[in-house]
PDB file of N, H, CA, C and O in Angstrom:
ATOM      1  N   UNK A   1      19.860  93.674 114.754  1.00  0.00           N
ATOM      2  CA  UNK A   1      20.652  94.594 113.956  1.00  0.00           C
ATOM      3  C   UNK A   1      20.376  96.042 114.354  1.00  0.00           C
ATOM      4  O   UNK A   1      20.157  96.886 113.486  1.00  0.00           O
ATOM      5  N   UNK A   2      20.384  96.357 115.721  1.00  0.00           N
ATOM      6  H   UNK A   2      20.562  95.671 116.427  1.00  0.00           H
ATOM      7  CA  UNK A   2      19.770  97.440 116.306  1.00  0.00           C
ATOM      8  C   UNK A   2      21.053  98.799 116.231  1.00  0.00           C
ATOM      9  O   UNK A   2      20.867 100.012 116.138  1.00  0.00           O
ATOM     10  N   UNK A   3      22.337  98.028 116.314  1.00  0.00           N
ATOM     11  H   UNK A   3      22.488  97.043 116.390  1.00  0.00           H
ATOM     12  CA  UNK A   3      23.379  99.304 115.530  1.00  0.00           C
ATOM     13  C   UNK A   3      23.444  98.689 114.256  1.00  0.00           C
ATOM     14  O   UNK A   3      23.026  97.692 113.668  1.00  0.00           O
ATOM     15  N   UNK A   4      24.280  99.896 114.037  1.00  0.00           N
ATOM     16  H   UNK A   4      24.620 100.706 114.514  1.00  0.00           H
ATOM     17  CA  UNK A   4      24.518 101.284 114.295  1.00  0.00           C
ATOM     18  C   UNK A   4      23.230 102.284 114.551  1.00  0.00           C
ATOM     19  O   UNK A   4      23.405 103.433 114.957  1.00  0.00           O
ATOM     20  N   UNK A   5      22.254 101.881 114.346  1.00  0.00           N
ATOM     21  H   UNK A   5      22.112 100.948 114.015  1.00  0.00           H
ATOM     22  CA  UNK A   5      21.056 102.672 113.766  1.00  0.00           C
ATOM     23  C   UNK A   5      20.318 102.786 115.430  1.00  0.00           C
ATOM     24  O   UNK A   5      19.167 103.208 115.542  1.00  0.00           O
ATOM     25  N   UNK A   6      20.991 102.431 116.442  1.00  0.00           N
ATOM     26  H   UNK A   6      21.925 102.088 116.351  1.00  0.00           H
ATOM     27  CA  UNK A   6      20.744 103.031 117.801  1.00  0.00           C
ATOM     28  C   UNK A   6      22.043 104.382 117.871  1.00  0.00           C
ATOM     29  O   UNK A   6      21.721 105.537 118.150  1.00  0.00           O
ATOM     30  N   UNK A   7      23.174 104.065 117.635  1.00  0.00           N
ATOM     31  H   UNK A   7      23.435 103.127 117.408  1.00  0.00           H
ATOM     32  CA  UNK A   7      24.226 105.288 117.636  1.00  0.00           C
ATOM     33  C   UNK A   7      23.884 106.511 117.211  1.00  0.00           C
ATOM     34  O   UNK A   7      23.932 107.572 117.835  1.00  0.00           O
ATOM     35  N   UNK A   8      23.253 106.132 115.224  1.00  0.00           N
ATOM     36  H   UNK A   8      23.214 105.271 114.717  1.00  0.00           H
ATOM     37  CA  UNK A   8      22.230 107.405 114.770  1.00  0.00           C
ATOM     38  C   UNK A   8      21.526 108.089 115.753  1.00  0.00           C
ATOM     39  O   UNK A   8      21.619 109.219 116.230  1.00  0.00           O
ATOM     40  N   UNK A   9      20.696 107.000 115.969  1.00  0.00           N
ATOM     41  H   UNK A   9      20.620 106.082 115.581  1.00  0.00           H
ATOM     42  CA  UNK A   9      19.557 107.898 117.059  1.00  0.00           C
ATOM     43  C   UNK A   9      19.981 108.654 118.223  1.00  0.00           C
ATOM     44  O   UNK A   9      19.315 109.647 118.519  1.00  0.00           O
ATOM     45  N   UNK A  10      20.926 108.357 118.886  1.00  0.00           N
ATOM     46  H   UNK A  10      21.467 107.551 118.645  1.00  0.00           H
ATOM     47  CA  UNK A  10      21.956 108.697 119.963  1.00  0.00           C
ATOM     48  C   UNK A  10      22.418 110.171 118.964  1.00  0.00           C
ATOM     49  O   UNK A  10      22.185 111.337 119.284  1.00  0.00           O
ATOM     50  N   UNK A  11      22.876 109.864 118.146  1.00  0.00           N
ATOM     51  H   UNK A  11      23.066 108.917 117.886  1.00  0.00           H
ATOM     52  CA  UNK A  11      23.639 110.985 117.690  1.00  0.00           C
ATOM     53  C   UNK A  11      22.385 112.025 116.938  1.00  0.00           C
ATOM     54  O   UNK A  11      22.547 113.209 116.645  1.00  0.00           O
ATOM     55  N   UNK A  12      21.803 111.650 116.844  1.00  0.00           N
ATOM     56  H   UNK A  12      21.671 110.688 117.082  1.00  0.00           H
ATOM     57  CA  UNK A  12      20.323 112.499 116.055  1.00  0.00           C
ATOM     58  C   UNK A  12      19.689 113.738 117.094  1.00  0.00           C
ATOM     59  O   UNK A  12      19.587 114.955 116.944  1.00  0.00           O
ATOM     60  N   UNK A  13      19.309 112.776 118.253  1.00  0.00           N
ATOM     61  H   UNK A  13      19.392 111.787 118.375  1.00  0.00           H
ATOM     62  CA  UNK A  13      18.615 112.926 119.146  1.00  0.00           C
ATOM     63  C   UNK A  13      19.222 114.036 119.965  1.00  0.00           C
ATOM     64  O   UNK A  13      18.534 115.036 120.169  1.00  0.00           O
ATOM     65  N   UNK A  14      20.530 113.955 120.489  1.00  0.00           N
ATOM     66  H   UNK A  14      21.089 113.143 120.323  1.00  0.00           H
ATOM     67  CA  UNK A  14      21.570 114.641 121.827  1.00  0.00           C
ATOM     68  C   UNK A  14      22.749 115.608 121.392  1.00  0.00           C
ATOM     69  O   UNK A  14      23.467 116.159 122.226  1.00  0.00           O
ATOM     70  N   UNK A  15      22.941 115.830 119.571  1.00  0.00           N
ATOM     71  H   UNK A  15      22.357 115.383 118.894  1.00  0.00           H
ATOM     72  CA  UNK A  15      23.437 116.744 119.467  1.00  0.00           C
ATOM     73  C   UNK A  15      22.706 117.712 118.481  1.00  0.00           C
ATOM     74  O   UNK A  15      22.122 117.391 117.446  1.00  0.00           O
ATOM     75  N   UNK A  16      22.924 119.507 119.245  1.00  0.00           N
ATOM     76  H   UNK A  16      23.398 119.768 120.086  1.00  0.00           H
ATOM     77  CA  UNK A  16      22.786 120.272 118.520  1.00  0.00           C
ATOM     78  C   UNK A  16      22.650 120.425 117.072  1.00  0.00           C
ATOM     79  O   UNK A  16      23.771 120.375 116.564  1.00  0.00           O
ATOM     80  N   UNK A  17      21.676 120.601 116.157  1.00  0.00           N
ATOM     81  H   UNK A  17      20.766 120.641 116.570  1.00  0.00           H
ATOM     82  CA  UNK A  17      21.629 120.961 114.994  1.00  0.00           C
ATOM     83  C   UNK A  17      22.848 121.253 114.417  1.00  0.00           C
ATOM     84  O   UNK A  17      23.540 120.617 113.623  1.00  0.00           O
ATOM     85  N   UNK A  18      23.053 122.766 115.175  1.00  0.00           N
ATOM     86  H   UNK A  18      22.490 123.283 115.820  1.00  0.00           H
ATOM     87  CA  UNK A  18      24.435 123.461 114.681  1.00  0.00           C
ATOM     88  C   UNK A  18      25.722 122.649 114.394  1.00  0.00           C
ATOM     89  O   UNK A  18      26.476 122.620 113.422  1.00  0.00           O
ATOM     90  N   UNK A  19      25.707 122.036 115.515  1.00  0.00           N
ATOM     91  H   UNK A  19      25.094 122.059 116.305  1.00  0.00           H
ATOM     92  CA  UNK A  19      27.088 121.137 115.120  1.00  0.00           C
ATOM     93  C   UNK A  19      27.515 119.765 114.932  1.00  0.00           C
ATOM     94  O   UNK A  19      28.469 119.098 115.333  1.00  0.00           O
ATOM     95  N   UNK A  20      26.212 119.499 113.980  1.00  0.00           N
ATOM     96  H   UNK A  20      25.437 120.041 113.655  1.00  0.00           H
ATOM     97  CA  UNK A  20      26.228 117.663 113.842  1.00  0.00           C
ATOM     98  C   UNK A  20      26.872 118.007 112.224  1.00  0.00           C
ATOM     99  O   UNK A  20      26.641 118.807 111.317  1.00  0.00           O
ATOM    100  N   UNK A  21      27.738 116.959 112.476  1.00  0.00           N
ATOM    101  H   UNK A  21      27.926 116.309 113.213  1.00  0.00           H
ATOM    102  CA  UNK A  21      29.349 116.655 111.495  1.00  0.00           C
ATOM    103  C   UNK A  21      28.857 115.141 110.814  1.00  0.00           C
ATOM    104  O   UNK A  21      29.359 114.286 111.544  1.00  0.00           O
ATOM    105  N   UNK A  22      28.324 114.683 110.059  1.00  0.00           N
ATOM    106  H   UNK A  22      27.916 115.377 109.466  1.00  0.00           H
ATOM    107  CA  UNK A  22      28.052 113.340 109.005  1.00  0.00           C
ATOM    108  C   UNK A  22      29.264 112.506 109.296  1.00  0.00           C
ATOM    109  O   UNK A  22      29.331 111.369 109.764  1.00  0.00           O
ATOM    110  N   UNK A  23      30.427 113.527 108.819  1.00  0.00           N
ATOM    111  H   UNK A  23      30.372 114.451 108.438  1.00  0.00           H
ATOM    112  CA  UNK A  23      31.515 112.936 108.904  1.00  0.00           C
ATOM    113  C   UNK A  23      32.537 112.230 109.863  1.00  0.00           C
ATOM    114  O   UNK A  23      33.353 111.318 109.729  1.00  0.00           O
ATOM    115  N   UNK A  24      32.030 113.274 111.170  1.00  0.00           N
ATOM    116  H   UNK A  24      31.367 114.015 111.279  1.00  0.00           H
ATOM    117  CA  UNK A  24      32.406 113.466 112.439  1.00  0.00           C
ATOM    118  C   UNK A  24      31.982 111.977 112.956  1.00  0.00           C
ATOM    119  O   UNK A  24      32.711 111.092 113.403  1.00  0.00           O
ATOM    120  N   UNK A  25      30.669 111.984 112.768  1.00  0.00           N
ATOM    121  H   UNK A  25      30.077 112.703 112.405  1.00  0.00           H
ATOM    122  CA  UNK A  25      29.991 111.021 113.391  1.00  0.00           C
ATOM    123  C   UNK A  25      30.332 109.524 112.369  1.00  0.00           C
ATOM    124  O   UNK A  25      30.490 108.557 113.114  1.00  0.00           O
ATOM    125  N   UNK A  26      30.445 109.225 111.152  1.00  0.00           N
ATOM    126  H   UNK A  26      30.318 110.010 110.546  1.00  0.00           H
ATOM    127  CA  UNK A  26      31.352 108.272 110.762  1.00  0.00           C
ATOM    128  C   UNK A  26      32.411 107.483 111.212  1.00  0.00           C
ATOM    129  O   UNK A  26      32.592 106.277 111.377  1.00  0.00           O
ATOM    130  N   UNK A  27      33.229 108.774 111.403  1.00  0.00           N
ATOM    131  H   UNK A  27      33.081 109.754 111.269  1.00  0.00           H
ATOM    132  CA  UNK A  27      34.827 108.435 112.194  1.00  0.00           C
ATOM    133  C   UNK A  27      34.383 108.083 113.701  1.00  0.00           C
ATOM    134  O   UNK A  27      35.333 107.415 114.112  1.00  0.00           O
ATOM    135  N   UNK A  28      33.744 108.149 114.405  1.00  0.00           N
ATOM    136  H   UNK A  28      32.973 108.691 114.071  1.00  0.00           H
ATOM    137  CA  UNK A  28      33.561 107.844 115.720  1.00  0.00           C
ATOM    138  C   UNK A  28      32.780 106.522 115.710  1.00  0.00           C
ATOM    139  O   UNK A  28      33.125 105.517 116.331  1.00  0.00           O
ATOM    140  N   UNK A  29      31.617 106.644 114.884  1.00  0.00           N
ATOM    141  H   UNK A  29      31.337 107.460 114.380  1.00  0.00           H
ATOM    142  CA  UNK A  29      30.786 104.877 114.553  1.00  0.00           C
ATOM    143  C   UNK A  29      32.258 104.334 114.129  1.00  0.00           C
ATOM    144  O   UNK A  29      32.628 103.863 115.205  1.00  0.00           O
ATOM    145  N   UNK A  30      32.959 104.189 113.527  1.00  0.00           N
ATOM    146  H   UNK A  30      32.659 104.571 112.653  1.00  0.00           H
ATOM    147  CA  UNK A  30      33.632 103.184 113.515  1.00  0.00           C
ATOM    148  C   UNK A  30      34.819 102.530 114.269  1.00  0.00           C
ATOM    149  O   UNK A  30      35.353 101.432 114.113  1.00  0.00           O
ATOM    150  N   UNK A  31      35.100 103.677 115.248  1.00  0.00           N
ATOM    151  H   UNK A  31      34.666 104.569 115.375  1.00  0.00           H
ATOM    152  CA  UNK A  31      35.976 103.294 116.780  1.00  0.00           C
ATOM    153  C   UNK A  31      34.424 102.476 117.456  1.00  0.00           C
ATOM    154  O   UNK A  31      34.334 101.265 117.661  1.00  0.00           O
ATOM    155  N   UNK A  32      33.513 103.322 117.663  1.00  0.00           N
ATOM    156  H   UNK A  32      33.587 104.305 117.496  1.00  0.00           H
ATOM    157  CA  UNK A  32      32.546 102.459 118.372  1.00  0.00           C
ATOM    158  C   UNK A  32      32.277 100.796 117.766  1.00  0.00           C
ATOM    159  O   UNK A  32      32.110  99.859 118.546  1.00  0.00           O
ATOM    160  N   UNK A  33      32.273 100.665 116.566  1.00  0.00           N
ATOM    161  H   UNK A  33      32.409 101.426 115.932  1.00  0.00           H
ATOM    162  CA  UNK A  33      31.804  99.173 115.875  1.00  0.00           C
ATOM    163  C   UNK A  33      33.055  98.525 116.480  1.00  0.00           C
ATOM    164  O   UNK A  33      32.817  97.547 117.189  1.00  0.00           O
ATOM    165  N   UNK A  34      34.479  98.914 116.325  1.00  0.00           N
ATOM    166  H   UNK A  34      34.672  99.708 115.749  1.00  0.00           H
ATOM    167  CA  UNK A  34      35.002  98.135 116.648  1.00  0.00           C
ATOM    168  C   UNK A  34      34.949  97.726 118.227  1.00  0.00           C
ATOM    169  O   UNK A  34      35.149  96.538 118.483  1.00  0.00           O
ATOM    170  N   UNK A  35      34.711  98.562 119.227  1.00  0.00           N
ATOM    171  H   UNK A  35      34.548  99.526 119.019  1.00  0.00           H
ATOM    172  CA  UNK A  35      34.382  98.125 120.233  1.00  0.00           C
ATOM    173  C   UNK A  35      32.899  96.808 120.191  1.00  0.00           C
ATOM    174  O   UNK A  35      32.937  95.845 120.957  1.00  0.00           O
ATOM    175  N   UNK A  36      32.111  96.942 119.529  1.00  0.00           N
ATOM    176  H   UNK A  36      32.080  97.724 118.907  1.00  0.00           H
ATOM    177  CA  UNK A  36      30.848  96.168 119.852  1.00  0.00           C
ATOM    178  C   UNK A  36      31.278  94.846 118.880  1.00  0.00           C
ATOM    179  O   UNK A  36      30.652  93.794 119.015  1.00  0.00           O
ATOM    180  N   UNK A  37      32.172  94.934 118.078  1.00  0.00           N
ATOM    181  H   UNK A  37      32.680  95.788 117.969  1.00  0.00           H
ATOM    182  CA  UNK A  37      33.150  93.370 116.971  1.00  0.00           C
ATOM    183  C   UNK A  37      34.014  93.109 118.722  1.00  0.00           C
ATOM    184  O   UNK A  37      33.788  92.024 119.258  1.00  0.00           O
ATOM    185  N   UNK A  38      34.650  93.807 119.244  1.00  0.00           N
ATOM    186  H   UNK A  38      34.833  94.689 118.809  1.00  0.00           H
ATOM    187  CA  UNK A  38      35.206  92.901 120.825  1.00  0.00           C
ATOM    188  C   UNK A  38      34.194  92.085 121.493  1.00  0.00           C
ATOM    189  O   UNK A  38      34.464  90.921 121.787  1.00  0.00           O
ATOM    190  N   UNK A  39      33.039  92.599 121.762  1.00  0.00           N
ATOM    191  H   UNK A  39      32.820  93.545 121.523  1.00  0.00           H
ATOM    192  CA  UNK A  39      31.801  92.533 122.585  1.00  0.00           C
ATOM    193  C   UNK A  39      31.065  91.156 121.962  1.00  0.00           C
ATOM    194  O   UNK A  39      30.318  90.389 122.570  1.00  0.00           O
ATOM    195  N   UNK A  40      31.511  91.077 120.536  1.00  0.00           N
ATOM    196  H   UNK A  40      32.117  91.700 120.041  1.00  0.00           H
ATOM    197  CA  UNK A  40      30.920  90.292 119.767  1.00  0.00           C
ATOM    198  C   UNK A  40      29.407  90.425 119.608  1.00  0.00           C
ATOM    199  O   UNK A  40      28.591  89.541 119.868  1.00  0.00           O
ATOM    200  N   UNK A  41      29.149  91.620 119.157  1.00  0.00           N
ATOM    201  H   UNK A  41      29.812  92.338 118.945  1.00  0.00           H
ATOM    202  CA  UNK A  41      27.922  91.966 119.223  1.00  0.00           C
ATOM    203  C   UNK A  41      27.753  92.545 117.665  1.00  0.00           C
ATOM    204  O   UNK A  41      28.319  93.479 117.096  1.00  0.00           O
ATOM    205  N   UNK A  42      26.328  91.223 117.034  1.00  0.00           N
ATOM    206  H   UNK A  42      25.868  90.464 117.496  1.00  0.00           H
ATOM    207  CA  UNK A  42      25.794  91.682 115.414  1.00  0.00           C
ATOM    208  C   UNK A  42      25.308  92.810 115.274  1.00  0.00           C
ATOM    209  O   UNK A  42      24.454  93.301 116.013  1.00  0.00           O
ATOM    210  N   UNK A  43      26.117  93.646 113.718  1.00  0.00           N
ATOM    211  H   UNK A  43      26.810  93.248 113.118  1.00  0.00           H
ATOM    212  CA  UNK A  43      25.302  94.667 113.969  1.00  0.00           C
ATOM    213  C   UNK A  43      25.441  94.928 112.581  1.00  0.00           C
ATOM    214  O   UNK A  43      26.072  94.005 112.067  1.00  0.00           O
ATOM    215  N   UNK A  44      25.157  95.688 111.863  1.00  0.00           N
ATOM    216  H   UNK A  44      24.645  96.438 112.281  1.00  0.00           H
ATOM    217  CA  UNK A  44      24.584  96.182 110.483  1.00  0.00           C
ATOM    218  C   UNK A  44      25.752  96.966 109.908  1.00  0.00           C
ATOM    219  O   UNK A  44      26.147  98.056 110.324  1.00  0.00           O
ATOM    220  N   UNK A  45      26.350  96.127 108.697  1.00  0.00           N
ATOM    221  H   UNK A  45      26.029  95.242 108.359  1.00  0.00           H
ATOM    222  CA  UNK A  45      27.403  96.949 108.102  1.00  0.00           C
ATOM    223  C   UNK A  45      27.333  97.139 107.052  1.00  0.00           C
ATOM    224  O   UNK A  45      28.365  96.941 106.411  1.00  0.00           O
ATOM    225  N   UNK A  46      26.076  97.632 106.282  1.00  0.00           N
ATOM    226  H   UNK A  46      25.237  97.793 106.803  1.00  0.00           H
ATOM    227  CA  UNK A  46      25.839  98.268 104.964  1.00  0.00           C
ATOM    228  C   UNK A  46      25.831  99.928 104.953  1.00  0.00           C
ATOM    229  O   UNK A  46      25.814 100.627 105.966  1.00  0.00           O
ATOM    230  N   UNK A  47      25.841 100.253 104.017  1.00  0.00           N
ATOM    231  H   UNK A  47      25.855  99.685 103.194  1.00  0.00           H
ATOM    232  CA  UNK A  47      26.022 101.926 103.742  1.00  0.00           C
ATOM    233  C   UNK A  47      25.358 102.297 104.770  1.00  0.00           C
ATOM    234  O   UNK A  47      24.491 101.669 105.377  1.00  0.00           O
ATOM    235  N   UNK A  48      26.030 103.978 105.090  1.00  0.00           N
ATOM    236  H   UNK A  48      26.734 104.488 104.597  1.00  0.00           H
ATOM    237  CA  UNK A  48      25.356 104.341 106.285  1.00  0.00           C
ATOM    238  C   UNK A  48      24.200 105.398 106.176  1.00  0.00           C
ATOM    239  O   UNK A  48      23.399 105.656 107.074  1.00  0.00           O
ATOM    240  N   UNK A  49      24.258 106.127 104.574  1.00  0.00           N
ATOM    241  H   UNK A  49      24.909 105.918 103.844  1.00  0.00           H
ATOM    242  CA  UNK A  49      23.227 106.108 103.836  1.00  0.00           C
ATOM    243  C   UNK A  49      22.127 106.329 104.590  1.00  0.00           C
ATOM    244  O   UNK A  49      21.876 107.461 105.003  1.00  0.00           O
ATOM    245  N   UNK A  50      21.147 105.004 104.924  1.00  0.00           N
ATOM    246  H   UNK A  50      21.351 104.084 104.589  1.00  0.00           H
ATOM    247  CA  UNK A  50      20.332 104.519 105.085  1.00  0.00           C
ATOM    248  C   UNK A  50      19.879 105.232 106.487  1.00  0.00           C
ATOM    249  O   UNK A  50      18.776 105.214 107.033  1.00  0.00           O
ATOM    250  N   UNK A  51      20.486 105.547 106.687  1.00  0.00           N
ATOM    251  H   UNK A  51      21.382 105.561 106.244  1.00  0.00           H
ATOM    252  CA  UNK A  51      20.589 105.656 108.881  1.00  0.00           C
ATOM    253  C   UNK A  51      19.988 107.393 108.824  1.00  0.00           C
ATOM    254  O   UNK A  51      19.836 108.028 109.867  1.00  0.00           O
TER     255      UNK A  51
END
């Protein structure tokens, strides 16, 4: 169950303070999940909260 909570880190890690968007990054995890549901790859779909 290593996503989303590798994407976080991806997204934690490689963008600027200044311009990290919660929201931004929502709307994009969920074009990405649906790519990794093609891939058929398990991954963690409770609140994102947590992340």
């Amino acid at each position: 169950m290593i996503f989303p909570r590798i994407c976080a880190l991806a997204e934690a890690l490689w963008t600027p303070l200044f311009i990290k968007d919660f929201d931004d990054f929502s709307r994009r995890l969920q074009v990405h999940q649906k790519r990794l549901d093609m891939l058929g790859i398990v991954q963690y779909r409770g609140s994102l909260g947590g992340l």
